[in-house]
C-alpha positions in Angstrom: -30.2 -17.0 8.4 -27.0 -16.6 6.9 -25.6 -19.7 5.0 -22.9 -21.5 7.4 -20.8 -22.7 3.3 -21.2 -18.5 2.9 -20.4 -17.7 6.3 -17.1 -20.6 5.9 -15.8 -19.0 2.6 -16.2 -15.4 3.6 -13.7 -15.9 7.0 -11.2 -17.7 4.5 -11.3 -14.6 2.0 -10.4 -12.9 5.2 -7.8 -15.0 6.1 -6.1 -14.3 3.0 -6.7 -10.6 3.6 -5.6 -10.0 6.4 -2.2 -11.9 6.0 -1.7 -9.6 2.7 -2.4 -6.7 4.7 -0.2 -7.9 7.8 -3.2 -6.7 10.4 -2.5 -9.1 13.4 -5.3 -7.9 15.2 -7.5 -9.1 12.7 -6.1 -11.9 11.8 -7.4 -15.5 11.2 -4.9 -18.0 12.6 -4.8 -21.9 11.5 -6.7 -22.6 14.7 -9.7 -20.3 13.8 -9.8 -21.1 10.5 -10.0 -25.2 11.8 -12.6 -24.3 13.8 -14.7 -22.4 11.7 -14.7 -25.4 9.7 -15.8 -27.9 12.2 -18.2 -25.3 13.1 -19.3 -25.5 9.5 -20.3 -29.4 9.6 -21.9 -29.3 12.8 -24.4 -27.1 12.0 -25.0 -27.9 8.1 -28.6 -28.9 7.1 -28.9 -32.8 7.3 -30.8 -32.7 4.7 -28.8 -30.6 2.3 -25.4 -31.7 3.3 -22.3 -29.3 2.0 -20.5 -32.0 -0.4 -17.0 -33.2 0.6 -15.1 -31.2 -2.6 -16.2 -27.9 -0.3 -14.2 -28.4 2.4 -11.5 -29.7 0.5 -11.9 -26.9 -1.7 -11.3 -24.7 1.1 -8.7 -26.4 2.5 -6.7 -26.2 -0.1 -7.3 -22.7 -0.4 -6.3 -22.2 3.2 -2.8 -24.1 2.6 -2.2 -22.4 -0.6 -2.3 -18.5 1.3 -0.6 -20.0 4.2 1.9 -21.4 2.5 2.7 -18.7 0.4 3.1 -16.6 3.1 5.2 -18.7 4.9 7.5 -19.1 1.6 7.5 -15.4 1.1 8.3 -14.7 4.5 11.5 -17.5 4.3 12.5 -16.0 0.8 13.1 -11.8 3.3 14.9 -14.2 5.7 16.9 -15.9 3.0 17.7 -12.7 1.0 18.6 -10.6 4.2 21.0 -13.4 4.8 22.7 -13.3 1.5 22.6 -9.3 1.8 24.9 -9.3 4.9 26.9 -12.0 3.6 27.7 -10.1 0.0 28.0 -6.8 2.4 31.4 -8.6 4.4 32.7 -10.1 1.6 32.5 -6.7 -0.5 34.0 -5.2 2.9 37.1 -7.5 2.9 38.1 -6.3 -0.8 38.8 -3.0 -0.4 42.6 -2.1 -1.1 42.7 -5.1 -3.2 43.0 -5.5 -6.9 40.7 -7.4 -8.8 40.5 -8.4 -12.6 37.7 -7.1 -14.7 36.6 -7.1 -18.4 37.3 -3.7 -19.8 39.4 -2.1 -22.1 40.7 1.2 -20.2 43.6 1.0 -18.0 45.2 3.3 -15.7 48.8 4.1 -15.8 50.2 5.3 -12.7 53.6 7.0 -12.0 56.3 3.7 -10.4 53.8 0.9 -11.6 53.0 -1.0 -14.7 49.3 -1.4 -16.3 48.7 -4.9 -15.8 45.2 -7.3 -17.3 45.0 -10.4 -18.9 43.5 -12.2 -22.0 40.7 -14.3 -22.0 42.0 -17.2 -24.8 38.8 -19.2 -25.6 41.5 -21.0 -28.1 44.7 -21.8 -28.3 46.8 -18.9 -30.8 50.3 -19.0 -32.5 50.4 -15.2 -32.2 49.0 -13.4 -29.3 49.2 -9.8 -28.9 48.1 -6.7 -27.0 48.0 -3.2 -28.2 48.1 -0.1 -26.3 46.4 3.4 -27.2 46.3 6.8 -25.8 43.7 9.3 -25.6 44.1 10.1 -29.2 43.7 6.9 -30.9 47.9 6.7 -31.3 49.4 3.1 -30.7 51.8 3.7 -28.0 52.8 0.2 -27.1 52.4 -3.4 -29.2 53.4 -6.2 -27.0 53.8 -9.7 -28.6 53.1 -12.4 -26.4 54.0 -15.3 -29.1 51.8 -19.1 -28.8 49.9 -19.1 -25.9 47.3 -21.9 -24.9 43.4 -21.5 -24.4 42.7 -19.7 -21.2 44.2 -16.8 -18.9 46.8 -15.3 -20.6 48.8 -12.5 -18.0 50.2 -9.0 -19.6 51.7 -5.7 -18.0 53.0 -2.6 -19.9 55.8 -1.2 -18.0 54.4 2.2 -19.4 57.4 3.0 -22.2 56.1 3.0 -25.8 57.5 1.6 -28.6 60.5 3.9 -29.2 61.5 3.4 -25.5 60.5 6.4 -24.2 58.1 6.6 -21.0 54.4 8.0 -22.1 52.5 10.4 -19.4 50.8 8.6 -16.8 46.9 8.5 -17.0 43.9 6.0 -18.7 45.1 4.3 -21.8 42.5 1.7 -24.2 44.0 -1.8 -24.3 42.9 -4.7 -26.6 44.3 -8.0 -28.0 44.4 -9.9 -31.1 44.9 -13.5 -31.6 45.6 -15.4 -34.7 43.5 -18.3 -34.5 43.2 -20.3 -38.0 45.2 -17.4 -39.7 43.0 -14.8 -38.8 43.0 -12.2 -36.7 40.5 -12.6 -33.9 39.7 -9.7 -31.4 40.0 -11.2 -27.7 38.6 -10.2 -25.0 40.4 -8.2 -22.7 40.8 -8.0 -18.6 42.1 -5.3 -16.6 43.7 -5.0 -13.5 42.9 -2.5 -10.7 42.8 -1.8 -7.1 39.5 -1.3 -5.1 39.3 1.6 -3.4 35.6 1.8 -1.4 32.1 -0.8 -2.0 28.9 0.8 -2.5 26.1 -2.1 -1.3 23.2 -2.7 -3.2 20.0 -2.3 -2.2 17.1 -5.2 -1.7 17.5 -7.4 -5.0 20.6 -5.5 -6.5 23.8 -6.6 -6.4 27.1 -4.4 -4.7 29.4 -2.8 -6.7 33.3 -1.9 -6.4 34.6 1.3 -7.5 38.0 1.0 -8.5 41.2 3.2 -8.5 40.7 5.6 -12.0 37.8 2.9 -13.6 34.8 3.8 -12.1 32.4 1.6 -10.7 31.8 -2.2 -11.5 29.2 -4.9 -10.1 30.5 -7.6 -7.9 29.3 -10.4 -10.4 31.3 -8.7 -13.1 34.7 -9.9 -11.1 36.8 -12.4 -12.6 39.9 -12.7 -10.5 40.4 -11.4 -7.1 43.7 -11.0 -6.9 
């Protein structure tokens, strides 16, 4: 006759089977399992008794695949929660503008190009620079002594000579002086949202903005 200890360990490797392979049919509840145990002691031999580590052994085996699956099946619930959230909070941006790192910005006919600076110190002399297509500096805008932090900019879209340049994507950095040197800063830029495309399982939702392309959600620094 079949060993009961054989018989007690084979319906727990079931157990954990079937809850991997999601068969309810099959399946070997709590309650079973309990009673398979009890089953187990009743009918050992007297006189070879199964020693007390075995059924703690399988115990803990038991609440280590139950417990996993009840974790995994909280951590779908959980992450189906934050999906929907992120999904109406990506909703409720669109037509706004948003600040991003990036050093493109778009130039439209009537408006300015507008970013920021991120200052990680203060500087005596702050200034942005402005290229086209080319490489050409269009525009230099000195923005004087400014403190660590946010620093706001906009090109009003005339170049240096006071003439107004073409509309379209121009490259934008900034330069500090920070100790007498010139330190590169990084650069923020301004644009509108114009549609969301949400991520899938695990992945975050990203904007695509007006004449940028596409950012991630995470990557937003300012909505403004």
């Amino acid at each position: 006759m079949e060993d009961i200890n054989s018989i007690a360990a084979s319906g727990l490797e079931q157990f954990a089977i079937n809850r991997d392979q999601n068969k309810p049919k099959d399946e070997l509840g709590q309650s079973e399992f309990l009673q398979l145990m009890l089953t187990q002691i009743q009918n050992q031999d007297p006189l070879n008794p199964a020693k007390s580590g075995e059924f703690l052994s399988q115990l803990a085996q038991f609440g280590t695949v139950n417990g996993i699956t009840e974790l995994n099946s909280s951590f779908d619930v959980l992450a189906t929660t934050l999906q929907s959230s992120q999904a109406l909070q990506a909703s409720t941006m669109v037509g706004r503008s948003v600040l991003v790192p990036g050093n493109v910005g778009l130039l439209e006919t009537g408006a300015e190009l507008q970013g920021a600076v991120e200052m990680p110190s203060s500087s005596a002399d702050l200034t942005v620079l402005i290229h086209d297509a080319s490489g050409q500096l269009v525009r230099q805008i000195n923005l004087g002594t400014q403190q660590a932090g946010t620093v706001r900019f906009a090109w009003d879209g005339f170049s240096n000579a006071g003439e107004p340049v073409p509309t379209g994507t121009y490259k934008v950095s900034a330069q500090a002086f920070v100790d007498g040197e010139a330190v590169t800063q990084t650069t923020l830029i301004q644009a509108r949202v114009e549609s969301v495309t949400l991520g899938k399982a695990g992945s975050d939702s990203s904007l695509n903005l007006r004449g940028l392309g596409t950012v991630l959600m995470n990557d937003i620094r300012e909505i403004l």
